[in-house]
MARKEPA-838889 format. One record per residue (C-alpha): residue in one letter; x, y, z. Coordinates in steps of 0.02 Angstrom, whole numbers, padded with zeros to 5 digits, always signed. Example, Ala and Ser with C-alpha at 12.3 -4.5 7.8 and 13.67 -1.06 7.14 Angstrom:
a+00615-00225+00390 s+00684-00053+00357 
This chain:
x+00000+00000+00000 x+00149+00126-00055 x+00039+00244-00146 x-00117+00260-00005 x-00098+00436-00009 x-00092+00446-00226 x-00245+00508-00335 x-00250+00483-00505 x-00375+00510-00646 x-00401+00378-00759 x-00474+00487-00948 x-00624+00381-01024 x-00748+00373-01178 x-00800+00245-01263 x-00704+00119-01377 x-00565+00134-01259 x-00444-00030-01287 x-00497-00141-01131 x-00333-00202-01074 x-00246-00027-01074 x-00378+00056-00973 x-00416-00118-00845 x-00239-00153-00816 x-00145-00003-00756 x-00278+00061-00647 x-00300-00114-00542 x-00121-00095-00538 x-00096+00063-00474 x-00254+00016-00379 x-00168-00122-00306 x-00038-00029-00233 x-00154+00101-00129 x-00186+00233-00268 x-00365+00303-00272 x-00396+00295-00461 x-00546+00390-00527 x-00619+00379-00689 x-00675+00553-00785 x-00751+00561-00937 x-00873+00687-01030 x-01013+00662-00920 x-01011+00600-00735 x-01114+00428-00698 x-01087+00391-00896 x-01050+00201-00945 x-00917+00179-01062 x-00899+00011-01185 x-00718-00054-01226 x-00689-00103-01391 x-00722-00264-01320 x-00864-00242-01228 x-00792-00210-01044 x-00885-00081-00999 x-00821+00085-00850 x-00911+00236-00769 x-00857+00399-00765 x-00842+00456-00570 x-00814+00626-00641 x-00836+00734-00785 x-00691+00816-00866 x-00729+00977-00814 x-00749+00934-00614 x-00574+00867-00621 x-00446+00995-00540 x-00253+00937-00588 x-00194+01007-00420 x-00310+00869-00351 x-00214+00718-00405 x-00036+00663-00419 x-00070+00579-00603 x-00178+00550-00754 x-00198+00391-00861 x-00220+00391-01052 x-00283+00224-01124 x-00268+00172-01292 x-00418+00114-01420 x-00494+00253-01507 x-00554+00343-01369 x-00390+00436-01390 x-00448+00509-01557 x-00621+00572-01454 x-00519+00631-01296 x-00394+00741-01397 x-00567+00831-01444 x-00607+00926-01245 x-00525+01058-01218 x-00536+01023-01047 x-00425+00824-01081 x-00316+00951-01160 x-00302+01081-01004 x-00281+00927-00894 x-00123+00855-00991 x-00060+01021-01003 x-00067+01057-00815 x+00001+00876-00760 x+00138+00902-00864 x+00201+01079-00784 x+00183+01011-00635 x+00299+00856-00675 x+00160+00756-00626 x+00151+00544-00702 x+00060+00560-00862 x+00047+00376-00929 x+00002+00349-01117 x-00006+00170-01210 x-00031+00147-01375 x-00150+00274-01494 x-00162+00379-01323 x-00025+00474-01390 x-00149+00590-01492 x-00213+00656-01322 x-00016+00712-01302 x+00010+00768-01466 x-00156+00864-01465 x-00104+00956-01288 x+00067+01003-01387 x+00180+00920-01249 x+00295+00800-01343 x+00417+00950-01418 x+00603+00881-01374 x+00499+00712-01272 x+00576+00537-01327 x+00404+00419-01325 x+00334+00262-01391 x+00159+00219-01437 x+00075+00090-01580 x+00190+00095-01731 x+00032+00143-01806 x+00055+00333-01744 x+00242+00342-01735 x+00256+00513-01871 x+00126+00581-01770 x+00246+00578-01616 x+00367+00617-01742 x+00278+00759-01813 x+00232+00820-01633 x+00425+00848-01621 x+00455+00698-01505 x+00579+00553-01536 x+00502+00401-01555 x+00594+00233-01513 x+00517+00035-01509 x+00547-00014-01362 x+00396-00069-01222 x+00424+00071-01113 x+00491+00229-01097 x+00510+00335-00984 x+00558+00529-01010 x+00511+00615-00859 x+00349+00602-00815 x+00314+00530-00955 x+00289+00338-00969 x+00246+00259-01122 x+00186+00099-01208 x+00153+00025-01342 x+00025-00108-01331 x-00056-00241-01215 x+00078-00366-01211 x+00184-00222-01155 x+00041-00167-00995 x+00167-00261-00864 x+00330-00165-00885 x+00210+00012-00922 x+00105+00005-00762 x+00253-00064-00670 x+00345+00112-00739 x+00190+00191-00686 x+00176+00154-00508 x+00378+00203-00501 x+00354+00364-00567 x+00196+00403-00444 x+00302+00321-00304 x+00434+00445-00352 x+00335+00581-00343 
């Protein structure tokens, strides 16, 4: 229970990728961590991609950064709908001055590219969006987690055991 006094926010909409959202949070979860889901609309239920579904404890714009010590960004497409609220956008923004844990896997690098925080970063994500990184000015490397920062990325499921393990680090470090 290292991380009983740790709040994070976990971002949701639908089509997230299951695994990417499930994992990390029982993780950090399982270490203490109060992990909170936020998504457009508070008391929404959210499907995965494969059917697993989540409800939002929060909506985007009750979520105060200075409230938790880091945010979540599963992968799926709800990336693609995220990137979209100004507010997801504020949110990354803020948690990144503050050098707070900002965990992305897979396609949830959109949500950083979109909050224009990955100038000078080195990242991975799904191969699928690596000259997006690219094009967001970050170096992009193949490897199942990296950690720049605050930063921790992923690329994929098979790669959710060394990412939340980098997770819970950084949050323990913070």
């Amino acid at each position: 229970m290292s991380l009983s006094d740790k709040s994070v926010i976990c971002l949701l909409d639908d089509e997230f990728e299951d695994l990417e959202l499930w994992y990390p949070v029982y993780r950090v979860r399982e270490e203490g961590a109060t992990v909170l889901f936020a998504g457009p609309e508070k008391g929404k239920k959210h499907i995965g991609k494969y059917g697993v579904p989540a409800v939002a404890d929060l909506a985007f714009d009750e979520v105060n950064s200075a409230d938790h010590d880091g945010i979540l960004v599963p992968g799926g497409w709800a990336p693609d709908k995220l990137r979209r609220y100004p507010k997801v956008l504020e949110l990354i923004r803020e948690m990144d001055k503050d050098g707070k844990p900002i965990g992305q896997i897979c396609h949830a690098g959109w949500v950083l590219i979109s909050a224009r925080i990955l100038e000078g970063r080195t990242v991975t994500s799904t191969p699928g969006i690596r000259d997006d990184m690219e094009n967001a000015g970050a170096t992009w490397v193949d490897e199942a987690v990296v950690v720049d920062g605050h930063i921790v990325s992923s690329r994929r499921p098979p790669d959710l055991p060394p990412y939340a393990k980098a997770f819970v680090d950084a949050l323990r470090q913070r």
